[in-house]
MOPAC internal coordinates of N, CA, C and O (Angstrom, degrees):
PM7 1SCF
backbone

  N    0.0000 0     0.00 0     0.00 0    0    0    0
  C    1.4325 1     0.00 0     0.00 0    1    0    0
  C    1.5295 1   109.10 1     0.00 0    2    1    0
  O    1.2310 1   121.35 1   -50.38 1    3    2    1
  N    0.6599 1   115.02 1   129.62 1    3    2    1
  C    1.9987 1   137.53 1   174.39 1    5    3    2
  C    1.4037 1   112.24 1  -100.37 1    6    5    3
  O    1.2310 1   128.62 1   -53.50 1    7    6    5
  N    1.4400 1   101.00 1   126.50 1    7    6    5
  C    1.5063 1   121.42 1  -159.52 1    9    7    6
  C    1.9109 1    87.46 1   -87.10 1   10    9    7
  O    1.2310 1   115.43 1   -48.59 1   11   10    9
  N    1.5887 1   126.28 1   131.41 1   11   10    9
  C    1.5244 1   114.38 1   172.83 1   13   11   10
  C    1.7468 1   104.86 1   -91.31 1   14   13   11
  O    1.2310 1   107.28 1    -0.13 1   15   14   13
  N    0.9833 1   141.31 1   179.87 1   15   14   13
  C    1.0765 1   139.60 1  -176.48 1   17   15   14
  C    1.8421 1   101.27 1  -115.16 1   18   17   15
  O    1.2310 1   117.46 1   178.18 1   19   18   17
  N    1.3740 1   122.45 1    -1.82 1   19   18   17
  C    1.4101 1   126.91 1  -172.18 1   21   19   18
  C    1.5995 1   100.01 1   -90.46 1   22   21   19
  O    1.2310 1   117.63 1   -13.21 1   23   22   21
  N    1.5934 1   122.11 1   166.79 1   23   22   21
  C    1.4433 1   129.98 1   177.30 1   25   23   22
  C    1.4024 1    79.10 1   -80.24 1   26   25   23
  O    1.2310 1   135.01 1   -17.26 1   27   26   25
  N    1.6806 1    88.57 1   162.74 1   27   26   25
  C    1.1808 1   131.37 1  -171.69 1   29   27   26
  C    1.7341 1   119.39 1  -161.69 1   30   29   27
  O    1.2310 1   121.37 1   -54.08 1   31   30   29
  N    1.1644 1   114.98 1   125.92 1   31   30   29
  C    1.6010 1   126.12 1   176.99 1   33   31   30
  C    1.5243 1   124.27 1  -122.22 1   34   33   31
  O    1.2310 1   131.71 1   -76.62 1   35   34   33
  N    1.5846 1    94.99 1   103.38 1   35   34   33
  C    1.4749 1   104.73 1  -167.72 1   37   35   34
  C    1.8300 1   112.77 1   -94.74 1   38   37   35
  O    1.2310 1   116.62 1   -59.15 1   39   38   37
  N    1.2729 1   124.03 1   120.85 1   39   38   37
  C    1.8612 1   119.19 1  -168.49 1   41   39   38
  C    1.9396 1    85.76 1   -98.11 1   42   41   39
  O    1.2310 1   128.80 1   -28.37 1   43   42   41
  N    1.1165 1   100.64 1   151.63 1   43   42   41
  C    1.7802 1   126.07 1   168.29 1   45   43   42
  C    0.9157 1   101.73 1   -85.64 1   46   45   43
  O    1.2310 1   119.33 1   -25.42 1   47   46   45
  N    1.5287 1   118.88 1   154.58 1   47   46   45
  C    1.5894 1   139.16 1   156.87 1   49   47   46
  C    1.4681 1   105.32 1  -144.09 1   50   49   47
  O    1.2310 1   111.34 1   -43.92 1   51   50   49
  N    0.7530 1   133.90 1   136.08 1   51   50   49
  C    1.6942 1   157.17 1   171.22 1   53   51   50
  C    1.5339 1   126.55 1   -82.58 1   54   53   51
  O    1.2310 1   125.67 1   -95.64 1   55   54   53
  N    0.9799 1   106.71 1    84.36 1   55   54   53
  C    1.9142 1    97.70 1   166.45 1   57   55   54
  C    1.6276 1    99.51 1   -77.98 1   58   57   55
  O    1.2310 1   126.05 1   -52.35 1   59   58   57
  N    1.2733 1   105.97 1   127.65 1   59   58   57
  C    1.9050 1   109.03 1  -176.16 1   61   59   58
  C    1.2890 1    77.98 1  -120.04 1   62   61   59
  O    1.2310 1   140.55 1   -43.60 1   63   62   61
  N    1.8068 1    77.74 1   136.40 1   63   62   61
  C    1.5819 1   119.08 1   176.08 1   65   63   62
  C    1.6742 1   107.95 1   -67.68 1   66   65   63
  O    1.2310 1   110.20 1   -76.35 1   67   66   65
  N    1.1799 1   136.01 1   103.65 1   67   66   65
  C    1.2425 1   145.62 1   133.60 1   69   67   66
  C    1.9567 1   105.62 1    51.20 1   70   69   67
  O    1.2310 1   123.87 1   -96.15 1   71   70   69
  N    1.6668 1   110.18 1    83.85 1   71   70   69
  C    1.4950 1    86.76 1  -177.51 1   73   71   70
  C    1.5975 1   127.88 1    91.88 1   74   73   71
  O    1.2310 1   127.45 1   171.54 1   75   74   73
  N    1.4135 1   103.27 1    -8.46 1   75   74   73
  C    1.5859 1   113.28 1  -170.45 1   77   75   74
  C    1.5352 1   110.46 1  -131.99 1   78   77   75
  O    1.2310 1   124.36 1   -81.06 1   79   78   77
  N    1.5263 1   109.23 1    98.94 1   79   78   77
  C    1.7809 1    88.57 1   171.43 1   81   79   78
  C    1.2891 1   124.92 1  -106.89 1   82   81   79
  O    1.2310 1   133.36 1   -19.65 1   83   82   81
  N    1.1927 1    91.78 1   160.35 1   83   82   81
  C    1.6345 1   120.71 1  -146.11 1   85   83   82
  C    1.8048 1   109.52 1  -121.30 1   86   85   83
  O    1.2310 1   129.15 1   -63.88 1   87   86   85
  N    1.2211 1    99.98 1   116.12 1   87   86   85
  C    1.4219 1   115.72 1  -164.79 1   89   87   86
  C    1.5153 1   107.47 1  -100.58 1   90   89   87
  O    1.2310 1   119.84 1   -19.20 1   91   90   89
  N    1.1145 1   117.90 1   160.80 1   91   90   89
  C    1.9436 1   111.42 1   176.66 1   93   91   90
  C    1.5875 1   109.61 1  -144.75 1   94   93   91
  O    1.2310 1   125.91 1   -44.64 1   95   94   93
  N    0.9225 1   106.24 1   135.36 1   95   94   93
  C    1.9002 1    94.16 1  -177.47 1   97   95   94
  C    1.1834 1    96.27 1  -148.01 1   98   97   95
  O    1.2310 1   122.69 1   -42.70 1   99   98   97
  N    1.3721 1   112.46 1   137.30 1   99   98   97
  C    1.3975 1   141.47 1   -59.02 1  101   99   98
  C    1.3172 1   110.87 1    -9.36 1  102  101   99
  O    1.2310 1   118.79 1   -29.13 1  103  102  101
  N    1.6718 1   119.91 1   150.87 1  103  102  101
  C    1.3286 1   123.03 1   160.86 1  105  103  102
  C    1.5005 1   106.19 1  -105.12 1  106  105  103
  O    1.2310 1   128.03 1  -163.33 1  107  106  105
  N    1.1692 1   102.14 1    16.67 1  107  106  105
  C    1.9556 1    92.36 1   163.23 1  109  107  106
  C    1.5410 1    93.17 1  -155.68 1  110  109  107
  O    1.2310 1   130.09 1    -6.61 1  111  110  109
  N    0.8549 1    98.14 1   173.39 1  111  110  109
  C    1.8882 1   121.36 1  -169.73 1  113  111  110
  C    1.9758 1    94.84 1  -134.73 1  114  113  111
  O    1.2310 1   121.74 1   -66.07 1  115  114  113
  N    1.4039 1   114.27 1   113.93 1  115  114  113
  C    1.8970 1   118.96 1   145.86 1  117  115  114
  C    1.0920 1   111.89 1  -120.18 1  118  117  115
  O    1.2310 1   127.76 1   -68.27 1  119  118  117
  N    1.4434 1   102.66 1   111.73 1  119  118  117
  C    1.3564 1   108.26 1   171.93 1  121  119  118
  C    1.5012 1   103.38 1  -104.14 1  122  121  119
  O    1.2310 1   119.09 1   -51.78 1  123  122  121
  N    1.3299 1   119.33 1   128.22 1  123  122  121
  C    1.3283 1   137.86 1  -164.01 1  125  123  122
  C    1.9728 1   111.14 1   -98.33 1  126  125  123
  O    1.2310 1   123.19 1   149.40 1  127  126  125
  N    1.2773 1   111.49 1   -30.60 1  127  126  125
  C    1.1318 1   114.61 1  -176.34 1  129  127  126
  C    1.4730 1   126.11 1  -117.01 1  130  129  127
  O    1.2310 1   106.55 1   -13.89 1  131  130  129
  N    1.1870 1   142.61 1   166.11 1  131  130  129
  C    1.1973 1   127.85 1  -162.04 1  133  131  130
  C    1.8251 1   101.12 1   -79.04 1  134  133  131
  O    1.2310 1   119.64 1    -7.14 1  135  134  133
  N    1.3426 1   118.29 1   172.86 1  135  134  133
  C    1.4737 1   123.53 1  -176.08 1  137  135  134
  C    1.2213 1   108.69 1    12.03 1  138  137  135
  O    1.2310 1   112.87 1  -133.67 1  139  138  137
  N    1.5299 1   131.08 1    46.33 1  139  138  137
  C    1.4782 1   129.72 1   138.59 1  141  139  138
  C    1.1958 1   125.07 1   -45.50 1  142  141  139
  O    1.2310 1   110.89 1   -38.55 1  143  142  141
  N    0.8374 1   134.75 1   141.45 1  143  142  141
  C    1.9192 1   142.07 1   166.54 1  145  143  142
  C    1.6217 1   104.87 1  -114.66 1  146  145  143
  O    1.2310 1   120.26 1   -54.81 1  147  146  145
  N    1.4224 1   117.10 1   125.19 1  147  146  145
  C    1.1698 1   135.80 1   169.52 1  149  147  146
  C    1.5266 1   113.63 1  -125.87 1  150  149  147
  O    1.2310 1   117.29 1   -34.20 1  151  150  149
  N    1.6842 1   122.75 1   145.80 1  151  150  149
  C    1.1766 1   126.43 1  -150.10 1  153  151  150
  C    1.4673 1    95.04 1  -135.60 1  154  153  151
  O    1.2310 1   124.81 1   -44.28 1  155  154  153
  N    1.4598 1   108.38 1   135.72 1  155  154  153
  C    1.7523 1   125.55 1  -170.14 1  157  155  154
  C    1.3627 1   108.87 1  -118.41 1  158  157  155
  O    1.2310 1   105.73 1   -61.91 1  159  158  157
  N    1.2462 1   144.07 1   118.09 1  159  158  157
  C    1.1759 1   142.75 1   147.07 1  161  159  158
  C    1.6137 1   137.15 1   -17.62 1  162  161  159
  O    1.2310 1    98.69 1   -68.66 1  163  162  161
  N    1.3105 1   155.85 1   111.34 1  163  162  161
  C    1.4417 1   123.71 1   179.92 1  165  163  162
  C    2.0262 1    89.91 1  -118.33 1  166  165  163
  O    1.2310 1   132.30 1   -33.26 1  167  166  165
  N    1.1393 1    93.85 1   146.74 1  167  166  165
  C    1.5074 1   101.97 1   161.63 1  169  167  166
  C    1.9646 1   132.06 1  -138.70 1  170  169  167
  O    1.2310 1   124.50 1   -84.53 1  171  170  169
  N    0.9490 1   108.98 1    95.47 1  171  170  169
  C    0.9316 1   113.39 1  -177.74 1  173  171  170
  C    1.2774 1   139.79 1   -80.57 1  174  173  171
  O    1.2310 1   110.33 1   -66.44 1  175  174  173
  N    1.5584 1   135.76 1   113.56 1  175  174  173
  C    1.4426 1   135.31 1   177.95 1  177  175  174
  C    1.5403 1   116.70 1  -130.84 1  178  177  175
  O    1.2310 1   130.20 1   -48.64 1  179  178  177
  N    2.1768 1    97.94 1   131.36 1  179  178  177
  C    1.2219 1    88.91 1   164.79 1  181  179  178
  C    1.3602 1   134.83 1   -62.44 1  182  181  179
  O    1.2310 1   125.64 1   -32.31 1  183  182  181
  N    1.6654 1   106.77 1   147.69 1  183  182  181
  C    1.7373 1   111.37 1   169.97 1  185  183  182
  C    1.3251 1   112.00 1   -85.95 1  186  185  183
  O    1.2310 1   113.61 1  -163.14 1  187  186  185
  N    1.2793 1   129.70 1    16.86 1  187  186  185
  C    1.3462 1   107.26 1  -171.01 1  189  187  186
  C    2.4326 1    97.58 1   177.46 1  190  189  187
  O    1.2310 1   127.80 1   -11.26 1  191  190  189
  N    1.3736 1   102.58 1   168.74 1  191  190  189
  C    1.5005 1    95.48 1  -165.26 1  193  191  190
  C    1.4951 1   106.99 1   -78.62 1  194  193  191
  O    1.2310 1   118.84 1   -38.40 1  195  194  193
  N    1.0229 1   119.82 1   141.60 1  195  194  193
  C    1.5502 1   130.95 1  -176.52 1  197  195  194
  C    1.9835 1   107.49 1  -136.99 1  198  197  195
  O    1.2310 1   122.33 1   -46.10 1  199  198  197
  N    1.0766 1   113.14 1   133.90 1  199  198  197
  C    1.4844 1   127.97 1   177.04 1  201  199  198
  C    1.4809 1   101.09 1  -123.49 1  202  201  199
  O    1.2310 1   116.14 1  -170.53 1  203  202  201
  N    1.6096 1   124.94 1     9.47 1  203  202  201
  C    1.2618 1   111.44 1   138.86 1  205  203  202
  C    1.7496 1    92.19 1   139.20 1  206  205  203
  O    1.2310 1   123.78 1   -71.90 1  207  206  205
  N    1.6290 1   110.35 1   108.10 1  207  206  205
  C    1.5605 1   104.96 1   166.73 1  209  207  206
  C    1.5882 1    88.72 1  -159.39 1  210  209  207
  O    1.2310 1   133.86 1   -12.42 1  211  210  209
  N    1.4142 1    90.81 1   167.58 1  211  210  209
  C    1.6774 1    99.66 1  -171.64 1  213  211  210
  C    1.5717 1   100.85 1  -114.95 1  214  213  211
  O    1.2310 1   123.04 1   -37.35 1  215  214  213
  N    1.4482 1   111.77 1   142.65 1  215  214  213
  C    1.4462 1   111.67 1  -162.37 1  217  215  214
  C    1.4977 1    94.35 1  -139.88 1  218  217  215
  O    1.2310 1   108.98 1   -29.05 1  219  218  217
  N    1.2510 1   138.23 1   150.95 1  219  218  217
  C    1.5007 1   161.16 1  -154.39 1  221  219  218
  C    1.5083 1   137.90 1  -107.03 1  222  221  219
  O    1.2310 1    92.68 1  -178.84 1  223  222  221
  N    1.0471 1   164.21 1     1.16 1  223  222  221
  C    1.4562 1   158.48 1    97.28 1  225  223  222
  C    1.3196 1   119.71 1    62.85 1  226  225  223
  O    1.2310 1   121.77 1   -35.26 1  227  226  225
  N    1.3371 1   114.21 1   144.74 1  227  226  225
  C    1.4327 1   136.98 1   156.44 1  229  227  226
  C    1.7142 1   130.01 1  -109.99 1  230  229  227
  O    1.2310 1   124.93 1   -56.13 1  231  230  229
  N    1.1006 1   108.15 1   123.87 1  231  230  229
  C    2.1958 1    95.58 1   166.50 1  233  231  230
  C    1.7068 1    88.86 1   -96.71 1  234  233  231
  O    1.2310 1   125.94 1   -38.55 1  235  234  233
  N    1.5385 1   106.18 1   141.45 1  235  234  233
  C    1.6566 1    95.06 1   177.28 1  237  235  234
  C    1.6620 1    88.09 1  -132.22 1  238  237  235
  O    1.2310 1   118.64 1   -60.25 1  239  238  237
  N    1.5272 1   120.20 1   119.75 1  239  238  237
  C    1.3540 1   126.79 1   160.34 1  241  239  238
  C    1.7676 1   120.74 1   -87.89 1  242  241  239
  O    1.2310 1   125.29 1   -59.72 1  243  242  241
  N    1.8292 1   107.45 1   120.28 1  243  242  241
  C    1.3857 1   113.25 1  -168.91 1  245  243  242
  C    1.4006 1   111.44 1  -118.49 1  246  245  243
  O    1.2310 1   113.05 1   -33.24 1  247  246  245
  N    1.6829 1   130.75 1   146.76 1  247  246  245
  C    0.9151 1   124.39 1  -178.04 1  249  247  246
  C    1.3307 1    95.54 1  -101.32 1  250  249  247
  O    1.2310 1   118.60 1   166.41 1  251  250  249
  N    1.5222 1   120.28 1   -13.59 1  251  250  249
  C    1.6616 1   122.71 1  -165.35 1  253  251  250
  C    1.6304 1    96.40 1   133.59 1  254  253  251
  O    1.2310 1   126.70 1   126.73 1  255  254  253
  N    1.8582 1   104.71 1   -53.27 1  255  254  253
  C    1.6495 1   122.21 1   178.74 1  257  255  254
  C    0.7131 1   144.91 1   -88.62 1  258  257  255
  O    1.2310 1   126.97 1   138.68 1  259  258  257
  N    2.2138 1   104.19 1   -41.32 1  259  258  257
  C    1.7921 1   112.22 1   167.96 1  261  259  258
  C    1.6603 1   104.38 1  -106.52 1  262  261  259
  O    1.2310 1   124.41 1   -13.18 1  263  262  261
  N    1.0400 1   109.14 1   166.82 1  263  262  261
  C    1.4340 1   129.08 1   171.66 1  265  263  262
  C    1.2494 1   106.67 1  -120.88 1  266  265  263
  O    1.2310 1   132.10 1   -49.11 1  267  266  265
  N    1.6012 1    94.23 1   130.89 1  267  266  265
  C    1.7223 1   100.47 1   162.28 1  269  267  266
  C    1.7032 1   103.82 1  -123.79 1  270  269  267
  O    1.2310 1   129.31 1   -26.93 1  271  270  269
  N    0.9296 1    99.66 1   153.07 1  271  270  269
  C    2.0091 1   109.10 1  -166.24 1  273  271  270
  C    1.1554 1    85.79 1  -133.74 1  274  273  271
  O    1.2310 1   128.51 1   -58.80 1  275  274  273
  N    1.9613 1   101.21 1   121.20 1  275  274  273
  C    1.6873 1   101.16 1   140.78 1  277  275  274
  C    1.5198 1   117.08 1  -140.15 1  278  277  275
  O    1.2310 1   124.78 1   -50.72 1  279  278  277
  N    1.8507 1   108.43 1   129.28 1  279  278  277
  C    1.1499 1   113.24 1  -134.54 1  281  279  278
  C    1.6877 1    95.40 1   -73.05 1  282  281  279
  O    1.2310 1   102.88 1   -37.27 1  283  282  281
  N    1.2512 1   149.00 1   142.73 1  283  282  281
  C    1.5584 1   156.57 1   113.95 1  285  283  282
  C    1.5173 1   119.28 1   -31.52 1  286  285  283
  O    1.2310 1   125.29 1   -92.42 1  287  286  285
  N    1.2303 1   107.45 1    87.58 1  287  286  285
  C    1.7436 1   114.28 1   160.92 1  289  287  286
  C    1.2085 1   120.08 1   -99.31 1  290  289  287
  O    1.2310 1   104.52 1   -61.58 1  291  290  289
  N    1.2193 1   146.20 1   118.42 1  291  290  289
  C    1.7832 1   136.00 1  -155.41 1  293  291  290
  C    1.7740 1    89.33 1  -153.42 1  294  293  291
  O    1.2310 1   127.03 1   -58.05 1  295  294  293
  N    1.7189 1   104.08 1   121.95 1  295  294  293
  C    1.1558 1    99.94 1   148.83 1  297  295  294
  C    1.6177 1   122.43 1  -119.69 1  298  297  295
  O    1.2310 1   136.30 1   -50.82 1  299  298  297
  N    1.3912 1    86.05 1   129.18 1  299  298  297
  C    1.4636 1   108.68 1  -173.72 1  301  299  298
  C    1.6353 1   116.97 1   -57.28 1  302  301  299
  O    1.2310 1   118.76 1   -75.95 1  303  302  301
  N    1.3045 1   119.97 1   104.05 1  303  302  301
  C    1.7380 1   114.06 1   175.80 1  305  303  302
  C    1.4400 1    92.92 1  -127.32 1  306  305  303
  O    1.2310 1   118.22 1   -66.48 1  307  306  305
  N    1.5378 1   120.99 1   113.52 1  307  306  305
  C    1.5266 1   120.90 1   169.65 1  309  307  306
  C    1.5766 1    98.27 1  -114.50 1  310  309  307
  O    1.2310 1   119.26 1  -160.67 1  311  310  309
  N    1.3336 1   119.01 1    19.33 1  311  310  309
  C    1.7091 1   114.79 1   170.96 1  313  311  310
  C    1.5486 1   103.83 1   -72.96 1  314  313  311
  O    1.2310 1   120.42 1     3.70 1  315  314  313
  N    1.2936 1   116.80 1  -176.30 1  315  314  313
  C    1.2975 1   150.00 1   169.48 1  317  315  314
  C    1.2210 1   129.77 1   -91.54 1  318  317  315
  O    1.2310 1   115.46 1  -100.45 1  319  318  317
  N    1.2265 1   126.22 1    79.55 1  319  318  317
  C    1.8379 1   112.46 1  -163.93 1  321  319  318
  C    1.3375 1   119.18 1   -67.40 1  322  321  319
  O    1.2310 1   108.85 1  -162.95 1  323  322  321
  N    1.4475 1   138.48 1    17.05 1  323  322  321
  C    1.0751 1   138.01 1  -175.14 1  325  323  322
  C    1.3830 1    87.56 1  -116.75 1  326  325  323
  O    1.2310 1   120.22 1   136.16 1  327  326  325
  N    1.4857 1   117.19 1   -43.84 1  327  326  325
  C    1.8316 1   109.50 1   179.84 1  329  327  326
  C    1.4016 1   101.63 1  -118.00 1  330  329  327
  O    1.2310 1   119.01 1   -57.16 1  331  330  329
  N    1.1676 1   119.49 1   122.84 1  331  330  329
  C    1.8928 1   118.51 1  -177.09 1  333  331  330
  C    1.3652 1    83.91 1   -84.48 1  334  333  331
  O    1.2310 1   102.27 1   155.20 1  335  334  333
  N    1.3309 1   150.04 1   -24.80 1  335  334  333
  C    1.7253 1   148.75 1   164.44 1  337  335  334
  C    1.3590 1   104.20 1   -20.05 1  338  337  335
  O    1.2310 1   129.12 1   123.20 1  339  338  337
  N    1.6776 1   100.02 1   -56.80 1  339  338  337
  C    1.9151 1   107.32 1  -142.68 1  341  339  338
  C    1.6831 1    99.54 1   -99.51 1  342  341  339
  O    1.2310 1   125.19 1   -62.10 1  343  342  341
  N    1.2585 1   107.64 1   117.90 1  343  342  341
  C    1.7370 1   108.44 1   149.25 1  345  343  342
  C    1.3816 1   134.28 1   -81.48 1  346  345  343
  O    1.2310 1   119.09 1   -50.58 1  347  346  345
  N    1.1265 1   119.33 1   129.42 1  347  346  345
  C    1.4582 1   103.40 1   163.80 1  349  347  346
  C    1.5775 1   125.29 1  -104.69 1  350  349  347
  O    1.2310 1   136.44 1   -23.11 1  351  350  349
  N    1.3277 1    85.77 1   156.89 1  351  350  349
  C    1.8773 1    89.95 1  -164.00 1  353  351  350
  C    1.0060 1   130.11 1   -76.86 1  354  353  351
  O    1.2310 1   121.80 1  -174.72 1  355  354  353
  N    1.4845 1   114.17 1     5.28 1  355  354  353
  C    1.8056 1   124.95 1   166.03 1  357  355  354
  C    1.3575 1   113.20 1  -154.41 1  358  357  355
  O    1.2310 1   106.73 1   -53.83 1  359  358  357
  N    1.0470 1   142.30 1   126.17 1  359  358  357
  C    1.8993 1   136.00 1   135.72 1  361  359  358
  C    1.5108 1   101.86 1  -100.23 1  362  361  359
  O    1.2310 1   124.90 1   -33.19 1  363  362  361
  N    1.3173 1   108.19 1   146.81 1  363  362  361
  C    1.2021 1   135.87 1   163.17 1  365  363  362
  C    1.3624 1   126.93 1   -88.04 1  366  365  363
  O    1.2310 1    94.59 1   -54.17 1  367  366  365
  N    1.2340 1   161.78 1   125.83 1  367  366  365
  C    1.3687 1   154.20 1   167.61 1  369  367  366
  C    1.5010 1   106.20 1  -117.69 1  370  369  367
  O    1.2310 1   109.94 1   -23.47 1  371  370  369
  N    1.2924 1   136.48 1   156.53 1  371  370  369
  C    1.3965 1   157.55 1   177.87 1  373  371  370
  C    1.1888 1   116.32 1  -166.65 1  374  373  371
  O    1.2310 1   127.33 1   -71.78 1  375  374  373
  N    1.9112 1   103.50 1   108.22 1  375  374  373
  C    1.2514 1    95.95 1   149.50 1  377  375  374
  C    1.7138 1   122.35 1  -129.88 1  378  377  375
  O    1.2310 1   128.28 1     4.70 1  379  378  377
  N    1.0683 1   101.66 1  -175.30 1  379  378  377
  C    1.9765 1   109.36 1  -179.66 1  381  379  378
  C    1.7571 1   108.12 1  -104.18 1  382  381  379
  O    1.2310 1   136.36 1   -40.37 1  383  382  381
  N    1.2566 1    85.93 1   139.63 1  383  382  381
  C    1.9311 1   102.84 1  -169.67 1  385  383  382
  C    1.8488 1   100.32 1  -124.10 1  386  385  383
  O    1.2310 1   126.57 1     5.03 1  387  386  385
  N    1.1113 1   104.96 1  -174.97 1  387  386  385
  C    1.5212 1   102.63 1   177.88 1  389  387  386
  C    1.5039 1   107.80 1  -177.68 1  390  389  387
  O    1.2310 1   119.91 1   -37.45 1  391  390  389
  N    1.2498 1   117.78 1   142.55 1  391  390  389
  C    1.9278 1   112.98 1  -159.97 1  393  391  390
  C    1.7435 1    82.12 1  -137.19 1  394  393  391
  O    1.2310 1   130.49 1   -16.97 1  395  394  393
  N    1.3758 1    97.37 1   163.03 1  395  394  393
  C    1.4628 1   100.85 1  -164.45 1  397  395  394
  C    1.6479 1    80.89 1  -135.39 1  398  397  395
  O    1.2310 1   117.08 1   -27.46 1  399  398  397
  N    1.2577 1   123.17 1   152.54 1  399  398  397
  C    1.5857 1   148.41 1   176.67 1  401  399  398
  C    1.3584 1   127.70 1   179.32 1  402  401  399
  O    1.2310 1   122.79 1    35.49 1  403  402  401
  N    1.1009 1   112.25 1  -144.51 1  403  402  401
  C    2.0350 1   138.26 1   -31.09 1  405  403  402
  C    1.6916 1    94.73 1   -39.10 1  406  405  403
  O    1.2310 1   137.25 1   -31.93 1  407  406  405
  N    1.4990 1    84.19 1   148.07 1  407  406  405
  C    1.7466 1   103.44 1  -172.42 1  409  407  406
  C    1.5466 1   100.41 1  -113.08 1  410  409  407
  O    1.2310 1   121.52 1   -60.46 1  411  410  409
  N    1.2810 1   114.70 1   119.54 1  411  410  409
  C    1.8367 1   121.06 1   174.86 1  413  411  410
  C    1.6657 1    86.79 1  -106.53 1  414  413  411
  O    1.2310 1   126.78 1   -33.68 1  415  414  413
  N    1.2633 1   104.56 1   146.32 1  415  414  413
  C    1.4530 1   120.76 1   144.49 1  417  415  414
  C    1.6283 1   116.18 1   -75.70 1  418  417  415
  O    1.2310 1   120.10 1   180.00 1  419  418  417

């Protein structure tokens, strides 16, 4: 892959993992200068009670031309480890990512 030295504006799309939504911040990426690095938020919350399964996802960054894929694996545990009885009805997770471009093939 060959880094272009021109701006470039890449929009997100989300394949959400099964049950889990999945937030992105920024929903677009301009990177204006050559080998810039810009950094996106992900946040993830279960929709529903889980005592523990692993569910599947994509973040896909588009200029219109290139794709960048980064895959979402999340296993869902909203039990209680002191009581495997008790669920709780939300955790939250957030983390920060960062893609470096404009990306030419």
């Amino acid at each position: 892959m060959w880094v272009q030295k021109q701006a470039a504006i890449y929009f997100v799309s989300i394949v959400k993992p099964h049950g889990v939504e999945v937030l992105i911040w920024p929903r677009i990426l301009i990177f204006s200068c050559f080998k810039e690095e810009l950094s996106y938020f992900v946040t993830l919350k279960p929709l529903k009670k889980s005592k523990g399964r692993y569910d599947f996802g994509e973040i896909v960054w588009s200029d219109g031309f290139h794709y960048v894929r980064s895959p979402l694996v999340v296993l869902v545990n909203t039990s209680n480890d002191d009581d495997p009885s008790t669920v709780f009805s939300s955790n939250t997770t957030a983390a920060r990512s960062s893609m470096q471009g404009p990306l030419r093939s």
